[in-house]
C-alpha positions in Angstrom: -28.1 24.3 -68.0 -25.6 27.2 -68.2 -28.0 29.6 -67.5 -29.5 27.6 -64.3 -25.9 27.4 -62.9 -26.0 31.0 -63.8 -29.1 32.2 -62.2 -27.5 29.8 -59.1 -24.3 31.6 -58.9 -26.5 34.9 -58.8 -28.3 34.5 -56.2 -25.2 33.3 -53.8 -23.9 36.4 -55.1 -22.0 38.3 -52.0 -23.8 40.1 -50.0 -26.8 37.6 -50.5 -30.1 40.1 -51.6 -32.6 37.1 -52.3 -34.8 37.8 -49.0 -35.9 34.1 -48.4 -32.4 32.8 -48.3 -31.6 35.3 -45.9 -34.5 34.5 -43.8 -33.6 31.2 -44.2 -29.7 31.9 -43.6 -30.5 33.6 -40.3 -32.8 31.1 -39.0 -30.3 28.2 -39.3 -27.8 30.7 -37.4 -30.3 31.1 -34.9 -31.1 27.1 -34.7 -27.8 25.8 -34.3 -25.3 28.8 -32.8 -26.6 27.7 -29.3 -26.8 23.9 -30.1 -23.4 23.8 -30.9 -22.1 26.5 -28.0 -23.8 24.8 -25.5 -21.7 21.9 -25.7 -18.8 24.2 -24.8 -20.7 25.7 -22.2 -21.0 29.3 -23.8 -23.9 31.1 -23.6 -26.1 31.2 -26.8 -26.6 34.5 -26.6 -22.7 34.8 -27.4 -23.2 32.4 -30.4 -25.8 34.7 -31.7 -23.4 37.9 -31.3 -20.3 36.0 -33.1 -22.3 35.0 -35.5 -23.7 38.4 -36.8 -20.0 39.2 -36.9 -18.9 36.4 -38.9 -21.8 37.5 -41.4 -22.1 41.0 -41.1 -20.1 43.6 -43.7 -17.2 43.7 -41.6 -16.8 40.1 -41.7 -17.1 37.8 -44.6 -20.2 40.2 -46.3 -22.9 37.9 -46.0 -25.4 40.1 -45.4 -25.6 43.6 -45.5 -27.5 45.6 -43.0 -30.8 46.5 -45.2 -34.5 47.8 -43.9 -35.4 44.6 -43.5 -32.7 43.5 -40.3 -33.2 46.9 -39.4 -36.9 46.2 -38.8 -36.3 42.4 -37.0 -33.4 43.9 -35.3 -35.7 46.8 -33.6 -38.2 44.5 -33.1 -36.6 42.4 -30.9 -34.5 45.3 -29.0 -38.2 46.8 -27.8 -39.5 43.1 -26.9 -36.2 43.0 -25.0 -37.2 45.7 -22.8 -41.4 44.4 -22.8 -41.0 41.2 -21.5 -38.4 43.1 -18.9 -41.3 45.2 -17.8 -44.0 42.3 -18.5 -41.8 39.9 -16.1 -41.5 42.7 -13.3 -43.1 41.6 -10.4 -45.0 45.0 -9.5 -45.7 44.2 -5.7 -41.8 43.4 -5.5 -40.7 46.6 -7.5 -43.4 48.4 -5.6 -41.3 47.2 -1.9 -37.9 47.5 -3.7 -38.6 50.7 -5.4 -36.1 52.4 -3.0 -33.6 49.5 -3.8 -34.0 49.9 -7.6 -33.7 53.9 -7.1 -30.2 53.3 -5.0 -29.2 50.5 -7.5 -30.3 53.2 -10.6 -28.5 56.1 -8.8 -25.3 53.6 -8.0 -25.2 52.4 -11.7 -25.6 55.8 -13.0 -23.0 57.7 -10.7 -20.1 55.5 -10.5 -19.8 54.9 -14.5 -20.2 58.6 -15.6 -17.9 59.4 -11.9 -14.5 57.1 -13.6 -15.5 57.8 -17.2 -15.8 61.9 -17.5 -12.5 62.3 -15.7 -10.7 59.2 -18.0 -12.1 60.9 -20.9 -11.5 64.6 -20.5 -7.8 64.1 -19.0 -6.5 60.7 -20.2 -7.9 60.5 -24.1 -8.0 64.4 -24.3 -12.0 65.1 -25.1 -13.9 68.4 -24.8 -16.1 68.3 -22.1 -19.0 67.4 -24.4 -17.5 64.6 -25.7 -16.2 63.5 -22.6 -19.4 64.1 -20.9 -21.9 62.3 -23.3 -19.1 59.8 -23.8 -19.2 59.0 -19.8 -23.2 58.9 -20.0 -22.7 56.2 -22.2 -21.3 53.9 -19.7 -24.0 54.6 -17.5 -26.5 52.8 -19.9 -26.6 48.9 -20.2 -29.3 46.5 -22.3 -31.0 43.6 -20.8 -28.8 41.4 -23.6 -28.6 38.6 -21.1 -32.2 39.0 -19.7 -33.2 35.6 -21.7 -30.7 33.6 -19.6 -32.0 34.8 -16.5 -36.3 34.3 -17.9 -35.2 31.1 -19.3 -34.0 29.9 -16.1 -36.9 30.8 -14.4 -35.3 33.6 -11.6 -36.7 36.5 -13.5 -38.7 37.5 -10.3 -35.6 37.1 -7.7 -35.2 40.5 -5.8 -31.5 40.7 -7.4 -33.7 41.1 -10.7 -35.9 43.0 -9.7 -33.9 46.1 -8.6 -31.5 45.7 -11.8 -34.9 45.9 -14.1 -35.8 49.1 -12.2 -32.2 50.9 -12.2 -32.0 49.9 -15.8 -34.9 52.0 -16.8 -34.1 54.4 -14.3 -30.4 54.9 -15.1 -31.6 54.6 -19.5 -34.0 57.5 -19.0 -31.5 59.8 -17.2 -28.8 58.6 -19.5 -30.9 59.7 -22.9 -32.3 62.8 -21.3 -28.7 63.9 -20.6 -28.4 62.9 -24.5 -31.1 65.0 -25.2 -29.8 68.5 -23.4 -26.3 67.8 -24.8 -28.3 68.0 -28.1 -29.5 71.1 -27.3 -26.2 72.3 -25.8 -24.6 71.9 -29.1 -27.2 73.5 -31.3 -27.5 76.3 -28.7 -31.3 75.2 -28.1 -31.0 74.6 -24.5 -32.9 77.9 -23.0 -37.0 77.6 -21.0 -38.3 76.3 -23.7 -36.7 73.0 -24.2 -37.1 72.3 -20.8 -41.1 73.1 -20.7 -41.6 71.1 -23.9 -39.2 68.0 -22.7 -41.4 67.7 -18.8 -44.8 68.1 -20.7 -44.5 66.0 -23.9 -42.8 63.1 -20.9 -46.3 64.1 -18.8 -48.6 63.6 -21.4 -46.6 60.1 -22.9 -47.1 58.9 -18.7 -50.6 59.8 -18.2 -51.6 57.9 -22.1 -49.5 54.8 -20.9 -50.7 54.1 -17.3 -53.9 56.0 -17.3 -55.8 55.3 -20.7 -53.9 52.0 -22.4 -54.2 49.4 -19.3 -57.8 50.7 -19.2 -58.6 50.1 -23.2 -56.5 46.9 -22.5 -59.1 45.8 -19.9 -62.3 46.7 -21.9 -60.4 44.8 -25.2 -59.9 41.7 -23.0 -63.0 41.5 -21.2 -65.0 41.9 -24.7 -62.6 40.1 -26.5 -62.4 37.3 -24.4 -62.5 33.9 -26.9 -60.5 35.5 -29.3 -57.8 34.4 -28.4 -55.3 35.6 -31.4 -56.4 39.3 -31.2 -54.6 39.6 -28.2 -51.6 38.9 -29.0 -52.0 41.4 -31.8 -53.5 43.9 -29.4 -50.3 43.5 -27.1 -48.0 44.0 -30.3 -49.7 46.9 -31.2 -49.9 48.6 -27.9 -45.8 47.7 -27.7 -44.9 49.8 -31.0 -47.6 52.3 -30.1 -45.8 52.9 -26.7 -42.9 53.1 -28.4 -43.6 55.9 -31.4 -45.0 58.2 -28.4 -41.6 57.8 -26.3 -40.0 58.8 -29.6 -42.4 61.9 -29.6 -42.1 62.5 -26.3 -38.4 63.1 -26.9 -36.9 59.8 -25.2 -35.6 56.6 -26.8 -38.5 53.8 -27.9 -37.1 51.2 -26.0 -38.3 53.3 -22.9 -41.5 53.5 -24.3 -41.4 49.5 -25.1 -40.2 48.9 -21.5 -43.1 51.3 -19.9 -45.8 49.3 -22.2 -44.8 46.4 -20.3 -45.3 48.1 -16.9 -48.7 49.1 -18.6 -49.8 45.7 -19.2 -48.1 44.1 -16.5 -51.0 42.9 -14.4 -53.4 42.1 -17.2 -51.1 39.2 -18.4 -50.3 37.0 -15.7 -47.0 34.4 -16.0 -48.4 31.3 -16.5 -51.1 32.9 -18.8 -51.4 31.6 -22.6 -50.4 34.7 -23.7 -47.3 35.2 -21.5 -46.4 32.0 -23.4 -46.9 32.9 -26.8 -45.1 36.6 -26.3 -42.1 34.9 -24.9 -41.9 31.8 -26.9 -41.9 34.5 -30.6 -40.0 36.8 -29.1 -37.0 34.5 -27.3 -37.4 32.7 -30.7 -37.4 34.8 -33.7 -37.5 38.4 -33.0 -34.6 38.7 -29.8 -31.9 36.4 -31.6 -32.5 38.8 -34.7 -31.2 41.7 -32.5 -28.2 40.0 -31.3 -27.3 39.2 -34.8 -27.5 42.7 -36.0 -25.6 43.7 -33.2 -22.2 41.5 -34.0 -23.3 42.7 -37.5 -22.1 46.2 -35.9 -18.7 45.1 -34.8 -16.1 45.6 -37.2 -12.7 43.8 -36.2 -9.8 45.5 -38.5 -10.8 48.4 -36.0 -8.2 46.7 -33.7 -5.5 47.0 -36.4 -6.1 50.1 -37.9 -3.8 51.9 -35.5 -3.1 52.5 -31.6 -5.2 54.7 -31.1 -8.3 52.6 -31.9 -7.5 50.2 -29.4 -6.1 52.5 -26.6 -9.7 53.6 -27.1 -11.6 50.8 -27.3 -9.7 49.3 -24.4 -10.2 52.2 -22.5 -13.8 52.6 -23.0 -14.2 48.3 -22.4 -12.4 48.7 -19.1 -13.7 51.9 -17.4 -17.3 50.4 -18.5 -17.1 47.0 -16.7 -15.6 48.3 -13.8 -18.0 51.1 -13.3 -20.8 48.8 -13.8 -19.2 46.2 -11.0 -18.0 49.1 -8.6 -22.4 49.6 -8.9 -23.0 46.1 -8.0 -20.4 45.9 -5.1 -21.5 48.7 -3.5 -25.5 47.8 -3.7 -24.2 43.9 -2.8 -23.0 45.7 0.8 -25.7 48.1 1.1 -28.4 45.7 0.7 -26.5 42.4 1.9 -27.6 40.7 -1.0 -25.3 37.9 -1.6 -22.2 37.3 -3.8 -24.1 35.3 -6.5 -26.6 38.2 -6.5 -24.2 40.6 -6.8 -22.9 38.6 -9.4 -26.2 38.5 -11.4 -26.7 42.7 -10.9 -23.4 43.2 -12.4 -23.8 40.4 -15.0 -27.1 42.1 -16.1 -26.2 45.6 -16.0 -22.8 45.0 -17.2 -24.1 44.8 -21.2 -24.1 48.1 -23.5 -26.1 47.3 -26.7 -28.7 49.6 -27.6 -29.0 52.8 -25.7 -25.2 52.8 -25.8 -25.1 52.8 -29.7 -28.3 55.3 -30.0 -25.9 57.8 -27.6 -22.7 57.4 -29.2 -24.3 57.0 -32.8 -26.0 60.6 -32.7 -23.1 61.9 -31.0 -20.6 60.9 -33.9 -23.5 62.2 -36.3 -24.2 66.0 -34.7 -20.0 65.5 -35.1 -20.1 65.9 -31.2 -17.4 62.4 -31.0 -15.3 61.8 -33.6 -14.4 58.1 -35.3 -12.1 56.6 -32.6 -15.2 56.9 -29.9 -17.2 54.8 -32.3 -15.3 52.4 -33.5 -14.4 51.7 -29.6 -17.7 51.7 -28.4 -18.3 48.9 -31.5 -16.0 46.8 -30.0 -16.9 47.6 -26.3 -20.4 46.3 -27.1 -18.8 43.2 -28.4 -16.6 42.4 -25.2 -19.1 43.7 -22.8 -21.7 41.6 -23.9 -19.7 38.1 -23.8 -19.0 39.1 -20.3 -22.4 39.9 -19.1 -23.8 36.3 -20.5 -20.9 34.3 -18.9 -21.6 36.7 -15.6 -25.7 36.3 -15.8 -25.7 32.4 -16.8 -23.3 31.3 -14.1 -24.8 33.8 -11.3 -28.6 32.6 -12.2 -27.1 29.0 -11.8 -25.8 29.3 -8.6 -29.2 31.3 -7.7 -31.8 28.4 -9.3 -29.1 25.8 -6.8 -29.7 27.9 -3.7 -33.2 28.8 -4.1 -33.7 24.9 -4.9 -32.3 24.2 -2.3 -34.4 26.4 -0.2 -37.6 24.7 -1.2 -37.7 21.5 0.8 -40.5 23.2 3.0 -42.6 25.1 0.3 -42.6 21.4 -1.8 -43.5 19.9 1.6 -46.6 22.7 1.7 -47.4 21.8 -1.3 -47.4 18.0 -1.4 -44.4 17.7 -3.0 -43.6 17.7 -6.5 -46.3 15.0 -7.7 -48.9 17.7 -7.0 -52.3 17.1 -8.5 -54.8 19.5 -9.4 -59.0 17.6 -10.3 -61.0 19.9 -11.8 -64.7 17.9 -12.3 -66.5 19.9 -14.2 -70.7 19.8 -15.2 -70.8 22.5 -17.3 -68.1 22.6 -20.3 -69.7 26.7 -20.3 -67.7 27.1 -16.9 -64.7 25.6 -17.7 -62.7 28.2 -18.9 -61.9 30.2 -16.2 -61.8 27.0 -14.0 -58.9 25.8 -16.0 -57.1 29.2 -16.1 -57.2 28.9 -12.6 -55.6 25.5 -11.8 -53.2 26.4 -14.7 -52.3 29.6 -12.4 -51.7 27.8 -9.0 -49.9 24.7 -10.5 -47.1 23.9 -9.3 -44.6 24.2 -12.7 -42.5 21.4 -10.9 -45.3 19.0 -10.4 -44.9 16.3 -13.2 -48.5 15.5 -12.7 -51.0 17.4 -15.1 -54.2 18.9 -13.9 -57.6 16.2 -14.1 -60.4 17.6 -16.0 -63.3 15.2 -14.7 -66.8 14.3 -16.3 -68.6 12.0 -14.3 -71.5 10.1 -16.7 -74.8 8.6 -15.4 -74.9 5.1 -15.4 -77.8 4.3 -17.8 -78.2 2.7 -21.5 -76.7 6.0 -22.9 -73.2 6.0 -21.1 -71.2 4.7 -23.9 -72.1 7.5 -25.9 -72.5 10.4 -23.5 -68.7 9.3 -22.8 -67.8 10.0 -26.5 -69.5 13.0 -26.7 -67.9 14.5 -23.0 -64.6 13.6 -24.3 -65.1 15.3 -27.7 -66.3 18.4 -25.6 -63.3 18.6 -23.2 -60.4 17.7 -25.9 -60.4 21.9 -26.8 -59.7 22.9 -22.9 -56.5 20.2 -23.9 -55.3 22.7 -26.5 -56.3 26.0 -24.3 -53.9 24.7 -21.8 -51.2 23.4 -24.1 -50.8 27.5 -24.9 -49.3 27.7 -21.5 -47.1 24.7 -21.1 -49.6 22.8 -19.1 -50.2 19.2 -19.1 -54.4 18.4 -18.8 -55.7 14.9 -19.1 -59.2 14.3 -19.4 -61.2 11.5 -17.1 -64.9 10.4 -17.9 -66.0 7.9 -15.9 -69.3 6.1 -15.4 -71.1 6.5 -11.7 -75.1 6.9 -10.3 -74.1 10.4 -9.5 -71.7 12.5 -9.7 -70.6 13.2 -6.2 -69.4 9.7 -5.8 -67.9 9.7 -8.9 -65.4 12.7 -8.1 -64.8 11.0 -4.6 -63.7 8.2 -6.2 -61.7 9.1 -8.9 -60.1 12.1 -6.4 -58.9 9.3 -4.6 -57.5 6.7 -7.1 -55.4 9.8 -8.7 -54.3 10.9 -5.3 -55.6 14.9 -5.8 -53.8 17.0 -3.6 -57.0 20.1 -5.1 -60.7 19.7 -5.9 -61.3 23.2 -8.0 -65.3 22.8 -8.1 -67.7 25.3 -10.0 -70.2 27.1 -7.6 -72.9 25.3 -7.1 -76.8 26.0 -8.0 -79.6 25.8 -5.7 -82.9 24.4 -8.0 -84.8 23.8 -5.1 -86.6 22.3 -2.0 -85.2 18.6 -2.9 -81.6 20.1 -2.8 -82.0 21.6 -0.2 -83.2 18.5 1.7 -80.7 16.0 0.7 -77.9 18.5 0.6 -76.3 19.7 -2.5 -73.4 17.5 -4.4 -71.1 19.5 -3.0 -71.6 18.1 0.4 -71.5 14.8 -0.1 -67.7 15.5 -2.1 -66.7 17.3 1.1 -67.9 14.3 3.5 -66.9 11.8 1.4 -63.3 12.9 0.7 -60.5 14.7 2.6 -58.7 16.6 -0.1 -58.0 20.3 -0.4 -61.2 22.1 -1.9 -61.9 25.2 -3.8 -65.9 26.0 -4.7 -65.1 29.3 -7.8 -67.6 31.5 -8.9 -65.4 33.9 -11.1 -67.6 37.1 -12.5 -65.0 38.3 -14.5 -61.3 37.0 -15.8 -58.9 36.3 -13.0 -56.6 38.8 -14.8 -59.5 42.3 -14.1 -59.5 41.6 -10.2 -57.3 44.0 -8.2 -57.4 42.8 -5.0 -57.6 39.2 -3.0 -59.6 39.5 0.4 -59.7 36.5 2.5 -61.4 35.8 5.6 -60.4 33.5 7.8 -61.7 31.9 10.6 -60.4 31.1 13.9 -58.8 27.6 14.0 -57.9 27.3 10.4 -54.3 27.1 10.9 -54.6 24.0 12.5 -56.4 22.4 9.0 -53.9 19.7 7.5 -54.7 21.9 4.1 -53.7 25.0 5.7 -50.3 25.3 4.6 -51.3 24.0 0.7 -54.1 26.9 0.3 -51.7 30.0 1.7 -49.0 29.1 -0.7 -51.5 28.4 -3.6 -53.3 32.0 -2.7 -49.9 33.7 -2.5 -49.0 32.2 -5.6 -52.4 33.3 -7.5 -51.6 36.9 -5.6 -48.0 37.2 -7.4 -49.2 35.7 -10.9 -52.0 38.4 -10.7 -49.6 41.3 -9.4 -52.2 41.9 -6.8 -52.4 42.5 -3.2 -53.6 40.2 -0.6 -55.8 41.5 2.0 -56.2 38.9 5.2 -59.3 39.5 7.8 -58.4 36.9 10.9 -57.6 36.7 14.6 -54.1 36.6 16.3 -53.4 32.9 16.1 -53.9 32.7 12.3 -51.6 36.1 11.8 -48.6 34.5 14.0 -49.1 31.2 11.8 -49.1 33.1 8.2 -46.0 35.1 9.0 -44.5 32.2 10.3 -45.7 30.1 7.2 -44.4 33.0 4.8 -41.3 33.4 6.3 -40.5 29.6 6.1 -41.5 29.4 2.7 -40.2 32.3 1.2 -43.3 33.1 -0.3 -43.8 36.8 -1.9 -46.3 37.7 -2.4 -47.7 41.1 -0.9 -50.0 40.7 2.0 -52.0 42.9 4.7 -53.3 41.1 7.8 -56.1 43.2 9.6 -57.2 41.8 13.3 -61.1 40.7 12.7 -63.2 38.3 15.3 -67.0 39.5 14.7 -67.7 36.2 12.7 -71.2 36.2 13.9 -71.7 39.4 12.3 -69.7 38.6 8.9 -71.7 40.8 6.9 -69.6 43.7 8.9 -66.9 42.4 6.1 -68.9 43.6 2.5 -68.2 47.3 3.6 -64.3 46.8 2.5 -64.7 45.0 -0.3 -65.2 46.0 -4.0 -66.7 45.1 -7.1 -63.4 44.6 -8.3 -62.0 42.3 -5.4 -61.7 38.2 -5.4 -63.6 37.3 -1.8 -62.2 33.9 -0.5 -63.5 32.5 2.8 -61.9 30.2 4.2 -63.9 27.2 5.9 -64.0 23.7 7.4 -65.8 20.2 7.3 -67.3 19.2 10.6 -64.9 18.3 13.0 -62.6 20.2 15.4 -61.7 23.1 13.9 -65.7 23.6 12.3 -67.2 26.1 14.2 -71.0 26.9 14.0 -71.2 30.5 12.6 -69.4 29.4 9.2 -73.0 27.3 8.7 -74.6 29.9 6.9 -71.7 31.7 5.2 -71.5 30.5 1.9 -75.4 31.2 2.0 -74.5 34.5 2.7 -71.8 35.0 0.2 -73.6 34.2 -2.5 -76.5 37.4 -1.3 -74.1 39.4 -0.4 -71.4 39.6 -2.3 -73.3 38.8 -5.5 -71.4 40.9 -7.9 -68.0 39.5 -6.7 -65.7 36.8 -7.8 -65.6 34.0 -4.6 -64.0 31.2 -3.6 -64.9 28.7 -0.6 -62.2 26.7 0.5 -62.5 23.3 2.6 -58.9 22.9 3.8 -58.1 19.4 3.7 -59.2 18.0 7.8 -57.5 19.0 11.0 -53.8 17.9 11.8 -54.3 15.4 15.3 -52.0 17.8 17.4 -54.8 20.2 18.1 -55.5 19.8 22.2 -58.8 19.0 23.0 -59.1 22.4 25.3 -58.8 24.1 21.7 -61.8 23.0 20.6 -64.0 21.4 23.5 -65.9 25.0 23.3 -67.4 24.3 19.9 -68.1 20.7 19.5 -71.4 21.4 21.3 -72.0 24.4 19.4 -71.9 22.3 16.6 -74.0 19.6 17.6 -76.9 22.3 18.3 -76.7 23.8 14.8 -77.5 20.1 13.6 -80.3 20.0 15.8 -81.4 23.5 14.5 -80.7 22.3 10.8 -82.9 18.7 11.3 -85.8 21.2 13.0 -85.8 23.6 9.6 -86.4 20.6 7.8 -88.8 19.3 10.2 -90.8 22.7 9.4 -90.3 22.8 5.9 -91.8 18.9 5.4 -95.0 19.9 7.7 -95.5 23.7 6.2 -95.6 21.6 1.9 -98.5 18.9 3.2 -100.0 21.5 5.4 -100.2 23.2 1.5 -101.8 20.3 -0.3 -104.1 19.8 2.7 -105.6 23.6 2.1 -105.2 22.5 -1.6 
């Protein structure tokens, strides 16, 4: 018994060194440190910071840092910066890129422009010191990024620019690091210079030239292995990472450039997205917050004067360079003061680039002990203040921006908004499903419909079973990403009536329907099953034939017709075609007349939407073909057209026929916007109501010809 309690008291033994009772220790840390703060409204984050302190050597000698924090704790400072660079919304950094350059250039001037002179004159440092010193307060780590991803404002402009000064501002920062090296050791001659440009010129052309296209041949082949591509996006992360460290610059810029790398190939709402977020915010981030209170070593403060004149110093100068940044891009831009708020908030943090500065400063014996221990405890405050700054900012942002939705939800049909996806072949689902998971609206407490619609014969009892058994994996694909699915099988004589009906009793605001396969003459004659859905309901309706994943298409070209603003549906399929645009990261490329230009900007401007759109003036619809020219293998072609009635016009009878020959290679949609609002004047349309009539004529005459030209056949026969 004496040597159980002894074996016991060994392995309690201060600092603990049994591995799975640290694990275990800092998983419970990372369980309940925000449970509990939240109920005094602190930040998590802050929890996770206090706590590493509380543990660390400094504190009560829980843990001691070892390689195997060090490892966690690195880990989660490079997914830090990924998901910063995954989450950037390239068209929106693409039109803010000026912004983020100001923003980069503000938050890199005004810190360096109060801290060299407070270093050099008021704490007496060479100019080296004082220089690299000041360089440091130029950095800042996304610490309270999580906050702002977790609310779900990651893509607001405010973010946006702050993600692309951060980078900006980090590389210039450990560049400077990097010729103050050489400064010191007396390196700093042609040389340097030609091997720094070159080794940074070969680790760009790898990352955005050769990795997103391995990335796309992985994906494509690799497409039901799900698994591997999480592993392939870990691998590309640390790869990115070793060659930044090559190229002479800190990992986390080659972590952060990865996610600029892979950006468009893993969409928001994606399964992946998921699964990278939910292990990193998790496990792998919270580890690097704990080692960084771990850092922080509080008998700093009474150790003597000068430590804290220091450390105060260095604290103060550091936020008020950071919200001097933010002030002065708030009044050049005219970004509000809850914006400004969240820029300062954001930028405001110095974890990691700060200590990787000051660290191999105080080791090359460039700062001396006083710098460090500061900068210890500067990371400390500076990091409570940016997660109270970010959390209450982003709240006030999510409360406007709500706020600002009344007309987008009214677009949309509200927040009950209901996605049916029938579906005849389980083969095509897939694709289907990662589509209506992409459009969804995340506030819609309704969950997307997969539908099978079973013959009514002796067999349906069991074909029921078997359908249900079929659809129940598509459950668990979608569960990846958040996304509530329920399956319906129903019993009908066919399955267009079947879809009308249940489309109706769920309330569908979308139909997402496969494309459809011609078999032959009989089809043709009674009209495909896609007809009788469109005349037998008036719901919003996409036909999808995707050649490829959504995620390897690089542009969206949509034609649409004249009159199509005035659909009931025109409002829902913008907004769900902006939204697929902006979960893509791709353009948007509009062919239409005047009328429909006037009502998209008008549409986009009342609904905020972002996403990045070029409208070019087109009106030969009788010659459509004109079109294939501009478009590439690579584009998603959507045309845009209408049930009979006022807005049908007769050219858009062929079309699909046409897509299909046409633009065989190419992912294509056909929407039916749900029918015509009643406000259209019957001078609008009075032109094409005869057209239409003829083309029914013309259509009944085909048919005519195609019934005489088979029994003229068995006749001869």
């Amino acid at each position: 018994m004496t040597d159980f309690f002894k074996h016991l008291m060994h392995e309690f033994e201060l600092p603990l060194g049994n591995p799975v009772l640290i694990f275990s220790l800092i998983l419970f840390i990372i369980l309940l440190s925000p449970i509990l703060l939240r109920r005094l409204n602190i930040p998590g984050i802050i929890g996770l910071i206090i706590a590493g302190v509380i543990i660390g050597p400094h504190g009560f000698n829980i843990l001691a840092k070892n390689s195997a924090i060090e490892l966690f704790s690195t880990i989660g400072l490079l997914y830090i910066m990924f998901i910063a660079g995954l989450e950037l919304d390239m068209n929106e950094f693409k039109s803010y890129r000026n912004k983020s350059l100001m923003f980069g250039l503000f938050t890199f001037i005004f810190p360096l422009g109060i801290g060299f002179p407070v270093c050099y004159y008021l704490l007496g440092y060479d100019f080296n010191a004082s220089f690299l010193t000041a360089s440091m307060f130029a950095t800042h780590t996304l610490v309270a990024y999580p906050i702002v991803s977790k609310l779900g404002i990651s893509k607001n402009q405010a973010v946006a620019i702050t993600v692309g000064g951060t980078i900006l501002t980090d590389t210039a920062v450990l560049i400077i690091l990097a010729v103050i090296m050489g400064n010191s050791q007396g390196n700093l001659n042609q040389e340097f210079w030609i091997r720094l440009g070159v080794s940074l010129a070969i680790f760009s052309a790898i990352m955005f030239f050769i990795i997103p296209r391995i990335a796309k041949w992985f994906f494509r082949k690799m497409e039901s292995e799900k698994h591997s591509h999480y592993i392939f996006v870990l691998a590309v992360v640390f790869f990115a990472a070793f060659l930044a460290e090559i190229a002479g610059v800190e990992p986390i810029i080659g972590a952060f450039v990865a996610g600029l790398a892979l950006n468009k190939l893993i969409p928001h709402s994606s399964a992946l997205m998921n699964r990278i977020e939910f292990i990193g915010n998790s496990l792998f981030i919270p580890f690097f917050l704990i080692s960084v209170g771990m850092l922080v070593d509080m008998s700093i403060i009474l150790s003597g004067p000068m430590a804290l004149i220091v450390a105060g110093t260095l604290s103060v100068v550091a936020l008020f360079g950071k919200w001097f940044a933010a002030f002065f891009t708030q009044l050049v831009f005219k970004y509000s003061k809850a914006q400004r708020q969240l820029i300062f908030g954001l930028s405001s943090a110095h974890a990691a680039a700060t200590l990787a500065v000051i660290l191999v400063g105080y080791k090359a014996e460039i700062l001396d002990e006083n710098i460090l221990n500061g900068t210890i405890i500067l990371i400390l405050i500076t990091c409570i203040v940016a997660s109270f700054a970010t959390e209450k900012a982003a709240k006030k942002i999510v409360i406007e921006s709500e706020d600002n939705t009344d007309s987008l939800v009214k677009a949309n049909g509200g927040h009950n908004e209901h996605i049916l996806l029938p579906i005849a072949n389980a083969s095509n689902i897939e694709k289907l499903l990662e589509l209506a998971i992409f459009i969804k609206d995340k506030k819609s407490v309704s969950p997307i419909s997969i539908l099978s619609v079973v013959s009514n014969n002796s067999e349906a009892e069991i074909n029921i079973l078997k359908t249900r058994n079929k659809l129940e994996e598509f459950v668990r694909q979608a569960s990846a990403s958040e996304t509530k699915v329920n399956i319906i099988t129903t019993i009908d004589h066919n399955a267009a009536s079947g879809i009308a009906r249940i489309s109706r009793e769920i309330m569908a605001d979308i139909i997402v329907l496969g494309w459809p396969q011609r078999t032959g003459f009989i089809d043709k004659l009674i009209g495909e099953k896609v007809d009788s859905i469109l005349s037998n309901t008036d719901k919003t309706t996409f036909i999808c034939h995707l050649a490829k994943p959504l995620v390897l298409h690089k542009r969206i070209v949509i034609a649409a017709p004249p009159l199509t603003e005035h659909e009931n549906g025109f409002g829902l399929w913008v907004t769900k075609i902006a939204k697929l645009a902006q979960e893509l990261s791709i353009p948007v490329l509009l062919y239409c007349n005047e009328a429909t230009e006037k009502a998209i900007e008008k549409l986009f401007k009342k609904t905020k939407l972002i996403a990045s759109i070029t409208v070019t003036r087109f009106s030969e619809w009788e010659d459509f073909l004109v079109l294939s020219r501009n478009v590439q293998d690579e584009d998603l072609f959507i045309l845009v057209s209408a049930r009979k009635g006022a807005t049908y016009l007769g050219v858009l009878d062929n079309l699909p026929v046409k897509l299909e020959k046409h633009f065989a290679v190419n992912s294509r949609f056909v929407i039916y916007p749900q029918q015509y609002a009643d406000n259209i004047s019957s001078e609008q349309y009075s032109n094409f109501s005869a057209e239409s009539l003829n083309k029914g004529i013309e259509a009944v005459q085909k048919i005519g010809k195609s019934i005489s030209s088979i029994f003229k056949k068995k006749n001869n026969e």
